[in-house]
N, C-alpha and C positions, 0 to 999 in steps of 0.2 A: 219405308220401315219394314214393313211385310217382304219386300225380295230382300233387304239385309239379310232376314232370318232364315228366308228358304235356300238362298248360295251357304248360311252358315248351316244351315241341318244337310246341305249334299255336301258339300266338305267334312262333318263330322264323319258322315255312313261311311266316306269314300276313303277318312283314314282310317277306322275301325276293319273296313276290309282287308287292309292291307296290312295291318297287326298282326290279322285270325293268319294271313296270308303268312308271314313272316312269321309266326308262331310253329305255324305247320313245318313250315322249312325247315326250320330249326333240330324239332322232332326228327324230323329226318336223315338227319345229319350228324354220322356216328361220331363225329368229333366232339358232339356238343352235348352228347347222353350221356346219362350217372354214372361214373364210375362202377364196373364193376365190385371194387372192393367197400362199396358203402350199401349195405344192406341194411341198412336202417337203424332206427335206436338202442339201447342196450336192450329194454325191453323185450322188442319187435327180433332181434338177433338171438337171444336167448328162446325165447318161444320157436322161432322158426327149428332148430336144433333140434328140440323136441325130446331131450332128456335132463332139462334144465325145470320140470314140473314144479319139484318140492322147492326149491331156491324159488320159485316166481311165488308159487304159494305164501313164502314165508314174507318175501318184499310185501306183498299185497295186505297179507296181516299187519304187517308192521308200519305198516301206513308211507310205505316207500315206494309205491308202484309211482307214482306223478312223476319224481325225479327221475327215479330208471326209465321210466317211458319219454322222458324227452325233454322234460321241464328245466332241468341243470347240467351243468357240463362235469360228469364225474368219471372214475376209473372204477369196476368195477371185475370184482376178487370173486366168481362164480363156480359152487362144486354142481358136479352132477348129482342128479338121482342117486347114483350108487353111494358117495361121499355123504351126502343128507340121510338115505336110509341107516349107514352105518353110525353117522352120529347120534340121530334120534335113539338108537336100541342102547349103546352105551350109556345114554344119560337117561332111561327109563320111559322116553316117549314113545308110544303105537306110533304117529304122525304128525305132521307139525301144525294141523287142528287141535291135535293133542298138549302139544307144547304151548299153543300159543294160550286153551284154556287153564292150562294148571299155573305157567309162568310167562304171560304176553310179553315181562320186564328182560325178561333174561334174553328172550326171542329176539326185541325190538333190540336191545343190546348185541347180538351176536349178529344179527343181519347188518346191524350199521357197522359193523367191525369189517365187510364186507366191502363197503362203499365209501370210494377216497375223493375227497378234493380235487377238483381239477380234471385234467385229461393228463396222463402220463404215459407217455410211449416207451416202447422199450429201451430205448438209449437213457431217457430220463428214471426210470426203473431201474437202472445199472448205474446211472453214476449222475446222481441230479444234481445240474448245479444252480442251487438258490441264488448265488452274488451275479453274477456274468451271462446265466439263462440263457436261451436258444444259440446267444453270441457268441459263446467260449470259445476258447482257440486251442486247437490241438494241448496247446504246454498249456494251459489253464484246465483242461479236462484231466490232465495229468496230476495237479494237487492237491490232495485229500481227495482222490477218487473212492467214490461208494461208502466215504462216511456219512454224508448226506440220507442216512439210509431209515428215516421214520415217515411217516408220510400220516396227514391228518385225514381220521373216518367221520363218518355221522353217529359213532358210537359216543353214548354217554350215559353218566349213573343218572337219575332224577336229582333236583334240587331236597337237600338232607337237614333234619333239627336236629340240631347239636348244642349240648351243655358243657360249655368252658369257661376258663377265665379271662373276661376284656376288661381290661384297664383296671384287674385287681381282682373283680367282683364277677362271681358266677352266674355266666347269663347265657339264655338259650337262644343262639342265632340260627340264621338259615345258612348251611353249607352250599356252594355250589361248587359243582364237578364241571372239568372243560375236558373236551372231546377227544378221545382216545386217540395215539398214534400205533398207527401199525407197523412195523420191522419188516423191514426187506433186505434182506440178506444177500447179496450182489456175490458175484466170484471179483468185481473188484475191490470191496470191501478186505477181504481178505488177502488180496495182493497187495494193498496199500500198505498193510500191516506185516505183508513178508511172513505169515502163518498158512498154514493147510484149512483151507474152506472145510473138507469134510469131516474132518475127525472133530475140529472147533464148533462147528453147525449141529454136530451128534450127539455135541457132549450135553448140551443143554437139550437139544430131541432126539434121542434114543430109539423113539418109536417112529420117528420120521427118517427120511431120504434125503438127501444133499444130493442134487441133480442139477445144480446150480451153475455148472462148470461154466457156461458159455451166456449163462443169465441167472437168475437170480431163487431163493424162494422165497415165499412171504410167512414169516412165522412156523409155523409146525406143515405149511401146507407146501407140496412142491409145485411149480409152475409147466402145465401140460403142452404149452405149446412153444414155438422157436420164435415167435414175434409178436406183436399184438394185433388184435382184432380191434379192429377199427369202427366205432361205429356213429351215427348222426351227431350224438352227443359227449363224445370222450373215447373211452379204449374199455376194453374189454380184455380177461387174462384167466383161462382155467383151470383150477387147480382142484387137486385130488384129495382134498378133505379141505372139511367146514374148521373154520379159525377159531380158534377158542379166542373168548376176548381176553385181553391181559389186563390186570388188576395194577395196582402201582404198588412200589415196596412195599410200604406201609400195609397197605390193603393185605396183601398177598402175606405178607409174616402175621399181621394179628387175627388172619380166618384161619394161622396153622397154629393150632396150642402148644406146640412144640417150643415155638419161639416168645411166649408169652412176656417171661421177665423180660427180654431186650427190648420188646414194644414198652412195657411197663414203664423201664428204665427210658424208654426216647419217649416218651410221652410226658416224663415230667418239665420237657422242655416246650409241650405245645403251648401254639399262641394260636390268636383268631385275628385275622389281617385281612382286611377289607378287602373284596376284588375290585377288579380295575373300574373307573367311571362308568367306562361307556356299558360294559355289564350291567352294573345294576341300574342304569339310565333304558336297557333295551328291558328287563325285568320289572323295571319300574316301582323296584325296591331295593334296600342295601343286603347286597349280599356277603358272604366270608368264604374263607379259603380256608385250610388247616396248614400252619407253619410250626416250625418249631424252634424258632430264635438263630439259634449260633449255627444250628447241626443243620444238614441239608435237609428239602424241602421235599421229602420221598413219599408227603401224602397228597401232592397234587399232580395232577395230569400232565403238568406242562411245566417246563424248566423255569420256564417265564411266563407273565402272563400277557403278554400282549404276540396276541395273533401275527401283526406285521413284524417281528423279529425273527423271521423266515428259518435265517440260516441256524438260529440259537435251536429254535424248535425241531429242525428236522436230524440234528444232529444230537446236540448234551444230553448227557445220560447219565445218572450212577451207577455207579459197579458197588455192590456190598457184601461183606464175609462177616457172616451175621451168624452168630454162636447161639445153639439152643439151648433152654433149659438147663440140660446137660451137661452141657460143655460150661456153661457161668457157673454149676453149683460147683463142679469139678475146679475149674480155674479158681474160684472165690476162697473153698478151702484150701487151696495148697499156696495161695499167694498171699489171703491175708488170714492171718493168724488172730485167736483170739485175745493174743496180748497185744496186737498193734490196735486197737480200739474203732477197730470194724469189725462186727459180729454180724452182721447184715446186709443186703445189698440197700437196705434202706436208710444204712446207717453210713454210707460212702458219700462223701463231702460231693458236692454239685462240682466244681473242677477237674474231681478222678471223672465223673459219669462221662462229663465232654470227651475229656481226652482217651478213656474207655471205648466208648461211641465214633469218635471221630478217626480211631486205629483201624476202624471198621472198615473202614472208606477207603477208596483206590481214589491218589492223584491225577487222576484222568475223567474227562467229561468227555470222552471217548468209548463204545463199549468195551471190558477189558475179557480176553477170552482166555480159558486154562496155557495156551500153547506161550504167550508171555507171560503168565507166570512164571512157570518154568525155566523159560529164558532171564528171569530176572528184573525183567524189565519194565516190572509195576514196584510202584511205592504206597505207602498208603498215603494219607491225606495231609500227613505231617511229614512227609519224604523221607522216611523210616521205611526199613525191608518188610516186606508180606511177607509172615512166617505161616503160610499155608502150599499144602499139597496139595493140588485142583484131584489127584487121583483119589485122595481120602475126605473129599468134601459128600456130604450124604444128599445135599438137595440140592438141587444144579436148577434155578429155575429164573427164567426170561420175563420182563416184565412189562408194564408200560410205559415206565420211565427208567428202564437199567436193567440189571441182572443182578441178582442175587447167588450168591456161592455162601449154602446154607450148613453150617459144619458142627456134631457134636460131640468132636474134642477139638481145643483151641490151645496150642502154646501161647505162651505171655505176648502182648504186644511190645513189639521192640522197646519202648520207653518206659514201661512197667520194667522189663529186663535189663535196662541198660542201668548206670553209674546215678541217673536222678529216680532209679526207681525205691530208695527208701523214701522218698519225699509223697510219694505214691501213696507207699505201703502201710506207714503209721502216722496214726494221730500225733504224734510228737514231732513231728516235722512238717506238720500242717505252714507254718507262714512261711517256710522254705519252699514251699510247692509254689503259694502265690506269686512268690520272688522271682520262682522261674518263670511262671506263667508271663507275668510282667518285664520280666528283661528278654524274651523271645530268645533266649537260649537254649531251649528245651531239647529244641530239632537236632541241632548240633551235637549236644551234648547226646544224644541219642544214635549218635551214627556210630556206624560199625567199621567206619574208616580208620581210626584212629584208638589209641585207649587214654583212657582218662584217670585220673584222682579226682575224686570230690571227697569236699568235708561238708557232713549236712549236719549246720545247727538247731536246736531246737526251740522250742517255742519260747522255752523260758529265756533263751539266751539274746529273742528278738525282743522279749517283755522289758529281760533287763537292759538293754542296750543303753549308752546313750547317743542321739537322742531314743527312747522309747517307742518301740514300735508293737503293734498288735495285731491281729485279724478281729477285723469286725463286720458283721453281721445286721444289712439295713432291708428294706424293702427291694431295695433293688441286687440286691444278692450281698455275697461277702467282698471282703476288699482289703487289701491291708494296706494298715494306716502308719504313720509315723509323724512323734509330736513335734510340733512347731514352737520354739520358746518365743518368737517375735508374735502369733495370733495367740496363742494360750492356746491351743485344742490340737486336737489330730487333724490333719490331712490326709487324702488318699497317698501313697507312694508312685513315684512318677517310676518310669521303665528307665531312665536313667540309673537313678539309684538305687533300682534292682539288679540292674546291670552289674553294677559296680561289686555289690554284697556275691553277687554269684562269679564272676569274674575273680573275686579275692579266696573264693571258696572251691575253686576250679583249677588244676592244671591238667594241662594236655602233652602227653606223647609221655606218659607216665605210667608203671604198671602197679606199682604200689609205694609205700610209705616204709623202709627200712627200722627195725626194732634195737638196730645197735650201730654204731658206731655216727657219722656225721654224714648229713646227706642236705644237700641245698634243692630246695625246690623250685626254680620259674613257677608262678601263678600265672595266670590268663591275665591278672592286670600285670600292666609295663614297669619293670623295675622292681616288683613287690614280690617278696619269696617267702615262704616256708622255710625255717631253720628247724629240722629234726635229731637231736642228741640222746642216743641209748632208748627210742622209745617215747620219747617225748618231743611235742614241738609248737613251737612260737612262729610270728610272722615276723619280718623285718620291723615292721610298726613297733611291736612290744617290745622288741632285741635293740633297739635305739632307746629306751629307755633308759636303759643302763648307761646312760651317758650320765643324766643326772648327779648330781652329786649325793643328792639323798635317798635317791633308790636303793633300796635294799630285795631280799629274795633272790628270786629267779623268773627269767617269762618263761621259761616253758613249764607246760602244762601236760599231763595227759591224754594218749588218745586210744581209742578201738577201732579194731572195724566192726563195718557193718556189716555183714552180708546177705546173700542172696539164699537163705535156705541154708547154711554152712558151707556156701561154695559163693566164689566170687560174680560180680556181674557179667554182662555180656562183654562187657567193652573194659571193662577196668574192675579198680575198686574203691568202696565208699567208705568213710570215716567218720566217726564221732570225735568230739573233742572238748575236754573239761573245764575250759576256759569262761568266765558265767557269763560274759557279752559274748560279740559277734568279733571275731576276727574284722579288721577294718585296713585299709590300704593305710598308706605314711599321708599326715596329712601337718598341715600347720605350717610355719616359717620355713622350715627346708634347713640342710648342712651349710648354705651360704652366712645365714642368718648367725648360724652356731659358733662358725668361728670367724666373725666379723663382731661380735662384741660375748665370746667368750672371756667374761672375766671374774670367773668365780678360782680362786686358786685350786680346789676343788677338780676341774675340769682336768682329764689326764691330756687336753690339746690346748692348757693354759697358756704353757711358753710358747706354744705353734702362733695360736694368736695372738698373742702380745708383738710375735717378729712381723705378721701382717701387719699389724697398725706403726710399727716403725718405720718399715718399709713404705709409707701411704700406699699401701694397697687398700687399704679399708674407709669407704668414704659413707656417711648416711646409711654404716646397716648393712652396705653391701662393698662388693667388690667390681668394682666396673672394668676396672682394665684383663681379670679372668674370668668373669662371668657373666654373659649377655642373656638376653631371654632366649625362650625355646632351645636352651642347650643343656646338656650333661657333661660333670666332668667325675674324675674318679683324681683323688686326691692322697695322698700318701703319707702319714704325718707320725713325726717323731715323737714319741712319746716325752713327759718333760725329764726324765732322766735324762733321755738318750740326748736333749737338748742342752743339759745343765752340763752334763759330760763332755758336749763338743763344740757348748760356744764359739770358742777361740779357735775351730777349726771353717767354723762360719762364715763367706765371705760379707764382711760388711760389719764385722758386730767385734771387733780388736776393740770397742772402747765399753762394753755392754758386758754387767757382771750379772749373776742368778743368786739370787737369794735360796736359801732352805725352803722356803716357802713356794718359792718359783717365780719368785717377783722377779722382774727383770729393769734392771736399772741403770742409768748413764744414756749419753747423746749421741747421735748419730749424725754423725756431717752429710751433707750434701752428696758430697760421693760414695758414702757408705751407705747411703739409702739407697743408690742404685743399684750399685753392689748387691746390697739383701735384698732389692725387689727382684730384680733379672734372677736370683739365685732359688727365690721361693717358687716366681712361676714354674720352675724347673719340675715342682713336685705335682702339680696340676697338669692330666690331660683329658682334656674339652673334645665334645662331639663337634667341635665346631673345625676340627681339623682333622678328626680321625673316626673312623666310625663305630660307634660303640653301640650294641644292640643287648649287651649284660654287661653287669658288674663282677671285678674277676672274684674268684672265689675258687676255692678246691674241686676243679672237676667241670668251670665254666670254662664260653669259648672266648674270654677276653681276655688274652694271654700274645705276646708280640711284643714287636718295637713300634713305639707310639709316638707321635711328635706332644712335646708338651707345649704349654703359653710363654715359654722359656726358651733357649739357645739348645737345649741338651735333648738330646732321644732318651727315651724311659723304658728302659725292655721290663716286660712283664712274664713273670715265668712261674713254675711249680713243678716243688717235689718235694716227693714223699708227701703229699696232702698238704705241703705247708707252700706258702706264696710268696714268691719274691719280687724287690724290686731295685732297680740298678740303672745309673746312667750307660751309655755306650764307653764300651775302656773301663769302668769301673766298678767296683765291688758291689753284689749283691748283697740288700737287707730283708730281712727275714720279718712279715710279719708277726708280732707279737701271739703267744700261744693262748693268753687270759681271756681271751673271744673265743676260742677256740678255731682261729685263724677266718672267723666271720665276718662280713663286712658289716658295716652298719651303713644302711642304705636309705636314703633319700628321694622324693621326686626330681630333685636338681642335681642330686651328686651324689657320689659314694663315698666313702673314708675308712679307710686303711692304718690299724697305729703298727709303726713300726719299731725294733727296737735298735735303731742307729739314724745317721744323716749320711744322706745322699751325698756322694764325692766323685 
């Protein structure tokens, strides 16, 4: 046992020798020695430099020296001396013992703005790619080059007590702030985007350099050297002034009293929204965020809150054109008037605020720089034009989550300006606003593509509808409602049948509404028009009336415009109308129905449909052999004079006489029923063989030769404002004038009285 141990102790010494032996070697051997280029930690790099004093000072106070010295893998944003003394004297510190006794928070904050996540080299500083990483492939380096461009610091606010409203009731929770990102501004950034790097990098730092060309700056500072410093624990990168930290929208608008009402005005949306799990599991309490419901979330740090959604975070961003003071009191008087029943901005229904607020906003979670403005080629949030100048904006300023373009004069937001901006503008068309908001037509109706007619009813006209519809007002905001006769109560209004109300109160590629003579209108719903006579006008809905036999009056009604200040909208123009309900599309049985058991003598299409039912063309209601589902026809019908007049010229009816009345009497044989039926389809043409996209009418495009359900072509024609129609070879008949040559139109079909028979 004893030699076991003493061969095992001269085999340990004997391979320890040869270790120290091979260790030496090693040493030895230039192949095998440190890199020249790693001189050691950021800390041990900066120190050796030896003009890096006040930045190591300041890490040291701020309780960052462990990391910088070796302890984590970071990039590190370092001024010199000169850069340090110059910002200490501008912000009133002797030295940054100085700073760190009057404000260690602001110190600890501005040094960790300093110090990035990770090791970032300079290829990844220029165009980082989160998804694909060290892997990318030339064409993948290529797509969204240098949008990638925030990168997370050790900067942060302290945990904050805030009094707001959770779940109704005012309660003081703890805020928590998550860790600033810093801007790095690439020359690929700016080519991605097909913009000039410097004039766009100037525009928001003025006082700064774009020397970016070939690489990048970070924030206000420009980058001093051509590649990175490499050191033990991450990179290293010089630059010529200390980073101011950047604050996020919200922050940065409500520390300027300039902008006070628009915070006011976005803060009556905030909420308190629990941070993520694992946060308040590493805190070891529940902490909150600041959100504001609908509107973007421009008082928090970070787009999202979960740190592993890399690519979300290092890129999304708001862009905001955020009106001060100034420019809302300016906008507020000249747009709402004190007879439209807004005399405050605290008297502006919560719907205007949103869509106020939200005009605000650029469609891009991209940074948006003046030089696309310009170009056109920003929208705001609603995909409505930016009506701003980047040249006459007053405060150009870069943030932590976006950019603000701070301005204190504001023209109207395209939607306030456009064709649904009285629904905006006064309280008397308060449920018309909702209606839009609910049928997501707003946008449209907002664009500056097109021009528009609108007619906006008012409140009293949605009160008296039937069914009965209101705005009402719950805990959870307003809403408009519309009654149910099958539940007995209100329901909310679904987006359908706001659709439909807005749609019937809508035409498009229209510039206004004629004061005299006869004009037909296309609405946005299919088939449903406006009839306008001397100044006044009806829908097709209400112009079908007149069929009745006991209708008396007239449908047309009343209208005005609305305008814009005494000038018209951006896009068209707006209309009031005197009618006490809502305009409504054609609804109920349809023109099938009408004359398939028209049998009031009464009806001026009595005799028409009395020959239908001779003919069996009319079975249970309806007519099957000319009208199927999903189809339109446009039908042609003799009035019963012109009937009683030309019986005996009718084929199939030699044994069928007309009473005074219009009664129509005697038998029709077997072959005379074919006769009238083949003869009637004649006056029927169906989408189902031709295509019909309108109803013809004075000045529409349904005019031609049409096949009809019958043997014969139907030419459809006009002149002189008035409408004809005629088989092929045969004499045209002349719509009747007592319409004033107007159809009366249906969802199934049109009808036309005329005054002769088709030969």
């Amino acid at each position: 046992m004893t030699n076991k141990k003493t061969l095992l102790t001269k085999f340990c010494i004997l391979l320890a020798s040869l270790f120290v032996m091979s260790c030496h070697d090693i040493a030895d051997d230039d192949h095998y020695k440190a890199p020249d280029w790693l001189k050691g930690n950021a800390w041990e790099v900066l120190e050796s430099e030896g003009n890096h004093t006040m930045f190591l000072k300041a890490v040291e106070l701020s309780g960052y020296k462990p990391i910088v010295n070796g302890q984590s893998v970071l990039t590190v944003m370092a001024p010199d001396d000169e850069a340090w003394q110059s910002f200490l004297q501008q912000n009133g510190y002797s030295s940054v013992e100085d700073m760190n006794a009057k404000d260690p928070v602001q110190l600890k904050k501005t040094v960790g703005y300093h110090l990035m996540y990770y090791a970032y080299d300079w290829a990844k500083m220029v165009n980082f790619r989160p998804n694909e990483g060290d892997g990318a492939t030339e064409e993948q380096k290529q797509n969204d080059a240098g949008l990638y461009y925030k990168h997370r610091t050790r900067s942060a606010d302290g945990l904050e007590q805030y009094t707001g409203r959770l779940n109704g009731v005012d309660t003081t929770v703890t805020i928590y702030h998550y860790e600033r990102y810093l801007p790095v501004m690439s020359y690929m950034l700016f080519h991605t985007k097909g913009i000039d790097a410097k004039s766009n990098y100037e525009y928001f730092y003025p006082n700064s350099q774009w020397t970016g060309d070939n690489g990048f700056n970070v924030a206000n500072a420009s980058v001093k050297d051509t590649d990175a410093t490499v050191t033990d624990n991450g990179y290293l990168y010089h630059i010529n002034q200390v980073i101011t930290p950047l604050e996020t929208i919200h922050t940065t608008l409500k520390n300027n009293p300039n902008y006070s009402d628009f915070i006011s005005l976005y803060d009556t949306y905030a909420e308190l929204t629990e941070a993520d799990q694992e946060t308040s599991t590493t805190l070891g309490k529940v902490v909150y965020v600041l959100t504001h419901g609908v509107l973007p979330n421009i008082a928090c740090e970070w787009p999202v809150t979960n740190y592993r959604q890399v690519s979300t975070l290092e890129r999304s961003s708001y862009s905001i054109f955020a009106p001060s003071n100034q420019a809302i009191s300016h906008f507020f008087s000249t747009y709402w008037k004190p007879e439209s029943g807004y005399r405050s901005l605290s008297d502006l229904d919560p719907l205007i605020l949103q869509y106020f607020i939200m005009q605000s906003f650029a469609d891009e979670s991209d940074p948006v720089f003046p030089e696309e403005i310009n170009k056109g080629q920003v929208q705001t949030a609603y995909g409505t034009p930016i009506n701003v100048n980047p040249s006459e904006v007053d405060d150009r300023l870069l943030c932590a989550n976006g950019m603000v373009y701070g301005m204190n004069n504001m023209e109207a937001p395209a939607i306030f300006s456009s064709v649904v901006g009285p629904a905006f503008r006064d309280t008397t068309y308060q449920c018309f606003m909702y209606a839009l908001d609910l049928s997501d037509l707003v946008l449209s109706l907002a664009s500056d593509k097109s021009q528009f007619v609108t007619l906006v009813p008012s409140n009293s006209q949605f009160n008296n509808n039937e069914p009965q519809m209101r705005l009402n007002t719950t805990t959870q905001g307003r809403n408009l409602e519309v009654y149910s006769d099958v539940d007995g109560n209100f329901a909310n209004m679904g987006s359908g049948q706001a659709r439909s109300i807005v749609n019937m109160h809508t035409a498009s590629n229209l510039s206004e509404l004629k004061t005299s003579g006869i004009q037909v209108v296309e609405t946005n719903t299919a088939f449903n028009y406006w009839f306008v006579l001397d100044g006044k006008i009806t829908t097709s809905a209400l112009f079908n009336e007149q069929l009745s036999p006991t209708y008396q009056g007239t449908p047309f009604v009343n209208f005005r415009e609305v305008t814009n200040n005494g000038q018209p909208w951006s896009n068209g123009r707006a209309y009031s109308y005197d009618y006490p309900m809502l305009f409504a599309e054609a609804s109920g049985d349809g023109l099938t129905h009408r004359l398939a058991v028209g049998n009031d003598k009464n009806y001026e299409y009595y005799l028409f449909a009395q020959l239908l039912q001779k003919a069996g063309l009319v079975q249970n209601g309806t007519m099957p052999t000319i009208v199927s589902d999903d189809t339109r026809y446009v039908v042609f019908v003799p009035t019963n004079e012109a009937i009683k007049n030309n019986i005996a010229n009718i084929p199939g009816c030699s044994a069928l006489k007309v009473a005074d009345d219009f009664t129509l009497s005697g038998n029709v044989s077997s072959s005379n029923k074919t006769l009238l039926a083949n003869y009637l389809r004649n006056y029927f043409v169906s989408s189902l063989m031709n295509t019909i996209t309108s109803y013809p009418y004075p000045g529409s495009s349904c005019k031609g030769n049409f096949y009809t359900m019958g043997s014969e072509h139907l030419n459809i024609t006009e002149s002189n404002g008035r409408i004809f129609a005629g088989f092929d070879n045969g004499q045209s008949v002349g719509v009747i004038e007592k319409y004033h040559g107007l159809p009366f139109a249906f969802a199934d079909g049109c009808m036309h009285f005329i005054d002769g028979i088709l030969q």
